[in-house]
C-alpha positions as a printed Julia matrix, in Angstrom:
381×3 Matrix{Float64}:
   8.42   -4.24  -14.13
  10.96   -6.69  -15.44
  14.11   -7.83  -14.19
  15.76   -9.6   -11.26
  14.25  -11.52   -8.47
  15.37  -10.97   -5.07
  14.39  -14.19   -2.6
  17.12  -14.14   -0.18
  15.62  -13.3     3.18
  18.11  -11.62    4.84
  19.15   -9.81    1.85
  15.32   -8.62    1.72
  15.66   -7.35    5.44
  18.89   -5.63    4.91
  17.49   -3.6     1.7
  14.91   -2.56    3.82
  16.79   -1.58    7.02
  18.97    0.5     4.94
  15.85    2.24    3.48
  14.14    3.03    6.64
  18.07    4.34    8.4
  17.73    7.2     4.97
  13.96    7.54    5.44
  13.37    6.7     2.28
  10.39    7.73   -0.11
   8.14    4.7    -1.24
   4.85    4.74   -3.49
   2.12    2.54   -1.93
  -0.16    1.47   -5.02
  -3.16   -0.21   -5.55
  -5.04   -1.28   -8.85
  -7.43    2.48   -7.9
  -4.85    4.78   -5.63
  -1.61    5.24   -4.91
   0.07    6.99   -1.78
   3.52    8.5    -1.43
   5.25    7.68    1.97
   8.31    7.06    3.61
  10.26    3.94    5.91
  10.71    4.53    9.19
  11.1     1.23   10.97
  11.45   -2.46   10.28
  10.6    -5.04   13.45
  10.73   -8.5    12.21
   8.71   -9.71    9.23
   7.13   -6.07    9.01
   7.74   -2.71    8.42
   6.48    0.4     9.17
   5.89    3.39    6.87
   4.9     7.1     7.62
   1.05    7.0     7.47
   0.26   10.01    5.39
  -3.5     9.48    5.0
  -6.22    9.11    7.74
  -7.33    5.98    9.13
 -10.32    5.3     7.67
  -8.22    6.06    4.0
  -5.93    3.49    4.79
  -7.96    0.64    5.63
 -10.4     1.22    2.28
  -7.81    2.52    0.17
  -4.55   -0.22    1.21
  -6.67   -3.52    2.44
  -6.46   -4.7    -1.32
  -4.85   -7.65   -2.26
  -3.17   -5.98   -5.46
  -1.17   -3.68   -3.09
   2.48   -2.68   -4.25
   5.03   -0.98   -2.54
   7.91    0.73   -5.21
  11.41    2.52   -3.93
  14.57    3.59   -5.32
  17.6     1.27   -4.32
  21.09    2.02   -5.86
  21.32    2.43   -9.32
  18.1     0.73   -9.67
  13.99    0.04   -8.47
  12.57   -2.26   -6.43
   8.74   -3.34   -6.42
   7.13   -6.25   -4.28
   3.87   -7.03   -3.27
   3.06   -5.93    0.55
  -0.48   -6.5     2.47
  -1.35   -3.98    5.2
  -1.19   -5.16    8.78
  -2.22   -2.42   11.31
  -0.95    0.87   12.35
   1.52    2.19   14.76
   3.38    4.76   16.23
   6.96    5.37   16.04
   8.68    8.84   17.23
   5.74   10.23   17.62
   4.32    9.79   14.17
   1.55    7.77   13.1
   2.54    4.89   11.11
   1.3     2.21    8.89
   2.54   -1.72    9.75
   3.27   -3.56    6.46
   4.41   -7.15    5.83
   8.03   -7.11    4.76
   7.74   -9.19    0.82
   8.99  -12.44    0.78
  10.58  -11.42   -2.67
  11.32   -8.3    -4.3
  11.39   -7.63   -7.69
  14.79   -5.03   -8.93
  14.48   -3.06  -12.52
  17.28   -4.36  -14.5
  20.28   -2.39  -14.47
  20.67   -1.92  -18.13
  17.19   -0.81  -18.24
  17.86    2.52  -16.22
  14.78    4.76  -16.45
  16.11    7.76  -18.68
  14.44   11.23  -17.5
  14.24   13.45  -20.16
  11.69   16.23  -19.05
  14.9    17.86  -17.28
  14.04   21.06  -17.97
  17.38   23.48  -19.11
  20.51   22.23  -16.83
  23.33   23.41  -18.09
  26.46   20.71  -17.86
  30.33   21.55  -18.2
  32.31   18.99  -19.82
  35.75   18.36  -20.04
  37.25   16.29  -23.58
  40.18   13.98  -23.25
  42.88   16.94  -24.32
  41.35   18.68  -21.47
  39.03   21.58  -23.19
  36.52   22.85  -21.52
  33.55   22.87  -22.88
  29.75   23.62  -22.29
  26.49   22.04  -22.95
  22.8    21.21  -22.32
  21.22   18.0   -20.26
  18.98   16.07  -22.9
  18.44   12.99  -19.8
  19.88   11.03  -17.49
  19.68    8.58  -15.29
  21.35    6.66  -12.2
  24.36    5.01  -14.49
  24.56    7.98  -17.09
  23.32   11.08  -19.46
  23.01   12.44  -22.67
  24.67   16.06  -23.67
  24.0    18.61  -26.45
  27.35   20.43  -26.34
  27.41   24.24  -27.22
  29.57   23.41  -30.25
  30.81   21.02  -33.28
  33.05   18.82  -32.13
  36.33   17.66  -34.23
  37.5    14.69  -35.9
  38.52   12.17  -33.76
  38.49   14.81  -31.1
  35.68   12.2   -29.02
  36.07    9.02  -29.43
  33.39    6.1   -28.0
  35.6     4.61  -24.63
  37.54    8.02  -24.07
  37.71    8.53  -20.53
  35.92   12.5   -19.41
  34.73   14.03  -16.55
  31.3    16.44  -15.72
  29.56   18.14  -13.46
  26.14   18.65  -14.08
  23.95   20.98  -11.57
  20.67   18.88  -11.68
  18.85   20.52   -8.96
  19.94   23.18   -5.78
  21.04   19.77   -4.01
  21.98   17.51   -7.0
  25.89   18.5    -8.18
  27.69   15.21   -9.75
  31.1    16.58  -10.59
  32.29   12.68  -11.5
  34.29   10.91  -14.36
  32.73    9.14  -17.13
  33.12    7.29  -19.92
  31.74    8.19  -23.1
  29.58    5.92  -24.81
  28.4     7.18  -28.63
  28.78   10.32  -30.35
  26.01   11.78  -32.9
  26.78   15.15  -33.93
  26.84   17.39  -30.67
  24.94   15.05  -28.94
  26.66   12.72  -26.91
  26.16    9.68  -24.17
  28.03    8.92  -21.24
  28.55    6.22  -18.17
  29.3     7.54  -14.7
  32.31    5.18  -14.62
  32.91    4.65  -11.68
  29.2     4.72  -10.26
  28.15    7.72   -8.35
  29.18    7.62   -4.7
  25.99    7.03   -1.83
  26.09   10.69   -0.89
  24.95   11.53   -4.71
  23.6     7.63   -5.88
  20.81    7.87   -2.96
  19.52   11.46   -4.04
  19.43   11.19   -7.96
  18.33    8.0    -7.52
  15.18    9.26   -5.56
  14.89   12.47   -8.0
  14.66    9.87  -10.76
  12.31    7.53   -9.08
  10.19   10.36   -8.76
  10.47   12.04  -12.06
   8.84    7.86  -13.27
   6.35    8.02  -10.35
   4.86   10.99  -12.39
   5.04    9.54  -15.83
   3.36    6.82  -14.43
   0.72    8.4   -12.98
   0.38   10.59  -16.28
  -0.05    7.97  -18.26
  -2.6     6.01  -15.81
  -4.58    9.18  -15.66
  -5.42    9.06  -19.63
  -7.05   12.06  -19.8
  -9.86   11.66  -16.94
  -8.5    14.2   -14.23
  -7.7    16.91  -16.84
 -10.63   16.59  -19.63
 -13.67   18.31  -19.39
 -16.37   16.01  -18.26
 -18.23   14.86  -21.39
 -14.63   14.16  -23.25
 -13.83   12.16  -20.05
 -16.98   10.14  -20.17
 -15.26    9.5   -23.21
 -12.05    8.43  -22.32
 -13.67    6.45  -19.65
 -15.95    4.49  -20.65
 -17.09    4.75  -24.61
 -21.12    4.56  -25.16
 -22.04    4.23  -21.32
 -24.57    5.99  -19.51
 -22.53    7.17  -16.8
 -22.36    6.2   -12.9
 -25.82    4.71  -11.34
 -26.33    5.13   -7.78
 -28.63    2.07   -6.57
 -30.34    4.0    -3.62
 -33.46    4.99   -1.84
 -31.58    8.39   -0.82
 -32.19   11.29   -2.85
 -29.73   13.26   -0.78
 -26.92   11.35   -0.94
 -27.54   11.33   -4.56
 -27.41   15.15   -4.4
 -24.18   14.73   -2.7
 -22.39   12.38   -5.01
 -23.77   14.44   -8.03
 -21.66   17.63   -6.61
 -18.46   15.37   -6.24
 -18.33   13.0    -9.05
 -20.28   14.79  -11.67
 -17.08   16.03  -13.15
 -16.56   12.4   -14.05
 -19.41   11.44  -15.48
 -23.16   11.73  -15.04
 -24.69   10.59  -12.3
 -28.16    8.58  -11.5
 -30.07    7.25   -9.5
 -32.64    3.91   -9.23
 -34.77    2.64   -6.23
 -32.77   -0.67   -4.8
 -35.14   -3.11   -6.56
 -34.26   -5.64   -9.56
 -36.63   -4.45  -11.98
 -35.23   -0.91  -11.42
 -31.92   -1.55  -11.66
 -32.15   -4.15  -14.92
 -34.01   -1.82  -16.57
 -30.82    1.13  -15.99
 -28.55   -1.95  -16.99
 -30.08   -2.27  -19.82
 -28.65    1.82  -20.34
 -24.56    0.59  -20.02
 -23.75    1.96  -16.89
 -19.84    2.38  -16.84
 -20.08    1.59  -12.61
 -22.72    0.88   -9.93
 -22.34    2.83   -6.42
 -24.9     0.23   -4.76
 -25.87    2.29   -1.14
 -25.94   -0.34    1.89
 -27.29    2.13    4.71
 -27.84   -0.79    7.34
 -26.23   -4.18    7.84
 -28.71   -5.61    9.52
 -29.62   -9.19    8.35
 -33.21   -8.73    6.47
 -30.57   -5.89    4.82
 -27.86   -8.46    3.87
 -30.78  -11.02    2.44
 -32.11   -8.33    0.22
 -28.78   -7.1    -0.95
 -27.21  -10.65   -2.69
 -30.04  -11.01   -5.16
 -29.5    -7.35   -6.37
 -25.68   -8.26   -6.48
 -26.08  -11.31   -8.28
 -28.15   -8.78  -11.48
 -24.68   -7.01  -11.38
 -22.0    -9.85  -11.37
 -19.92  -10.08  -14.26
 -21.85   -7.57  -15.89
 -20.33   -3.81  -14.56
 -17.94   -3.31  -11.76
 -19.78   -2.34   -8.59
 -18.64   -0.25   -5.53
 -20.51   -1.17   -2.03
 -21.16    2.33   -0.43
 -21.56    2.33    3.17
 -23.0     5.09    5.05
 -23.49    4.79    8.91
 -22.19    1.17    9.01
 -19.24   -0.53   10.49
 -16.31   -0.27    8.45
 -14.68   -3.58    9.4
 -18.38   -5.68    8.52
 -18.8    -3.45    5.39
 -15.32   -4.58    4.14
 -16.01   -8.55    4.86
 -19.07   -8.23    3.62
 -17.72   -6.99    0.07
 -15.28   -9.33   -0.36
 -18.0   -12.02    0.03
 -20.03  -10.24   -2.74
 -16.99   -9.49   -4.68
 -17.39   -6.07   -5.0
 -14.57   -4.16   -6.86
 -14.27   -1.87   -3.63
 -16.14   -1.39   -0.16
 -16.24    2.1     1.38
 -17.99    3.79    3.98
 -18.9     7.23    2.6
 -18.21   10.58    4.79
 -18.76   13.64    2.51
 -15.72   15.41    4.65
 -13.4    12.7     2.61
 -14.89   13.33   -0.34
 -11.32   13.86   -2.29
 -10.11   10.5    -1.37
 -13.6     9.31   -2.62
 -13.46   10.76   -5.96
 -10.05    9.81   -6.73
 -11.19    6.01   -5.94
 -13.62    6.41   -8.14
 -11.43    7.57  -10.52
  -9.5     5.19  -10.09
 -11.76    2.15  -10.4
 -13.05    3.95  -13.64
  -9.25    4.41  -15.35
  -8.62    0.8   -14.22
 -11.33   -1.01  -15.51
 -12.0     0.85  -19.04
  -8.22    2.11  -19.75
  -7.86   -0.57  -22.49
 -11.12    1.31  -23.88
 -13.15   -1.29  -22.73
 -17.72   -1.51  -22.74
 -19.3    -2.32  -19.8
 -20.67   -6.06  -19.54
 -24.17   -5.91  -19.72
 -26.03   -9.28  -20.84
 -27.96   -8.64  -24.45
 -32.05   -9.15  -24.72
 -31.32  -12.82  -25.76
 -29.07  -13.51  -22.16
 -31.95  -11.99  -19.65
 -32.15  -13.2   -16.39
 -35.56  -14.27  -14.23
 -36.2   -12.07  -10.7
């Protein structure tokens, strides 16, 4: 998101205690998931944020150093990385601690995001001799909009810099009745600037409306196709030629499991957790590798880097916990580099399958192959 850089400490603080005294929405995002919240609290270099996933969600889903926070601010956005500290309570309500950003990054103003699926919101219009006139929304945004009047308009009768006013009854709680100053003129079309901006009481709630109007253009566009296409066009859309999702585990009922959850995805197998096994399904393009750690014991951790080794660089890999320690489990993918760590309950099987979903849009959403060496690059056991 381009634009302005906020650095200014205090200024950072103030942004931010204004947010949480309007309980403001915010979208917590990582490179696989993202989370829709709300501020609550701000106590020194941190802040604290509804938590409105479990426990266990947050600390697989937000411990990831690519984590974002984005909010509406004014006539504009603001996005800045954050890193998860702990959780809290505040009121009564279970929160998440985050570390207030050090700088934030604000959408330029000329730049406002233009909404456009607005649906039919009829506007009423006023021209600078004072007739009355009707029309359609085609967009808008937090510093102006776009109307298809009901009618031709005369020469001269709009002029670009003529002073008007509106009122436009976006939603049951969105009414700007304002002045504004029109802009360009193209048939019945026409563009206007609330001039002067929109006052808090209706900045702060179009503002939000808008922000969240992006937030699902975003996510629309992020999705490419894999939530809503059946599942061989989304193997597809996924990952091109690959085999599918391999499961490197001695536990034919977890593979059962995972086969029920992700196998609208893509198809699902399974190898023993030997290198042989699992070069030979390498060999087969796998588009992601669910490796199964059922023990951390230390003969477990020995036999588990070799394996991880056959996959670096090669296909992303998830580290798949089940009946291990959730703290150890995460430390012990970072050292391995996995491309996530999770311990696997099949009660939070949602969250699971949108990670994965995640991980798969992130990785192959350029339309990318998996990295698997050729015959000539083998490696030795």
């Amino acid at each position: 998101m381009a634009g302005n850089l906020i650095r200014n400490a205090e200024t950072i603080a103030e942004i931010f205690r204004r947010a949480c005294d309007r309980r403001e929405m915010l979208i917590l995002v990582t490179p696989y998931l993202r989370f829709e919240s709300s501020f609550v609290t701000t106590d020194g270099r941190e802040f604290q944020v509804v938590a409105t996933m479990g426990r266990e969600d947050a600390t697989f889903g937000l411990r990831n150093a690519g984590l974002k926070l984005r909010f509406p601010h004014g006539i504009s956005f603001l996005e800045a990385p954050t890193e998860l500290k702990g959780f809290g309570m505040f009121d009564g309500r279970r929160t998440l601690r985050l570390a207030m950003p050090e700088v934030l990054n604000e959408e330029d103003h000329r730049g406002s995001y233009r909404v456009d699926r607005v649906g039919r919101v009829a506007v009423t219009f006023s021209t600078p001799k004072f007739d009355l006139i009707t029309g359609t929304l085609v967009d808008i945004s937090t510093t102006g909009a776009r109307v298809y009047s009901t009618r031709d308009f005369q020469e001269g009768e709009l002029e670009p810099g003529n002073e008007m006013a509106v009122t436009i009854q976006l939603t049951d709680l969105i009414r700007i009745n304002t002045k504004v100053k029109l802009r360009h003129v193209n048939g019945r079309t026409f563009g206007v600037e609330f001039r002067p901006q929109l006052d808090d009481h209706l900045l702060h709630p179009l503002s939000r409306w808008v922000f969240e109007k992006r937030e699902e253009d975003l996510e629309r566009i992020s999705r490419r196709g894999v939530e809503t296409a059946a599942p061989s066009a989304a193997a597809k859309v996924v990952a091109g030629n690959s085999s599918g999702l391999l499961l490197v585990s001695g536990d034919a009922a977890l593979e059962v499991s995972l086969k029920e959850l992700l196998g609208g995805l893509q198809p699902l197998s399974r190898v023993a957790p030997t290198i042989s096994a699992l070069k030979e399904a390498l060999s087969l393009k796998p588009s992601l590798v669910l490796y199964h750690i059922p023990s951390l014991s230390l003969d477990e951790r020995r036999r588990i880097k070799p394996m991880v080794e056959t996959l670096q660089n090669r296909v992303p890999f998830l580290l798949l916990g089940t009946t291990v320690d959730a703290g150890v489990l995460l430390e012990l993918g970072g050292e391995l580099k996995a491309t996530v760590s999770i311990v696997f309950h099949p009660e939070r099987g949602t969250f699971f399958q949108r990670l994965v979903q995640g991980v798969l849009r992130r990785t192959y959403e350029g339309g990318e192959s998996p990295m698997v060496p050729s015959e000539k690059e083998g490696t030795s056991d």
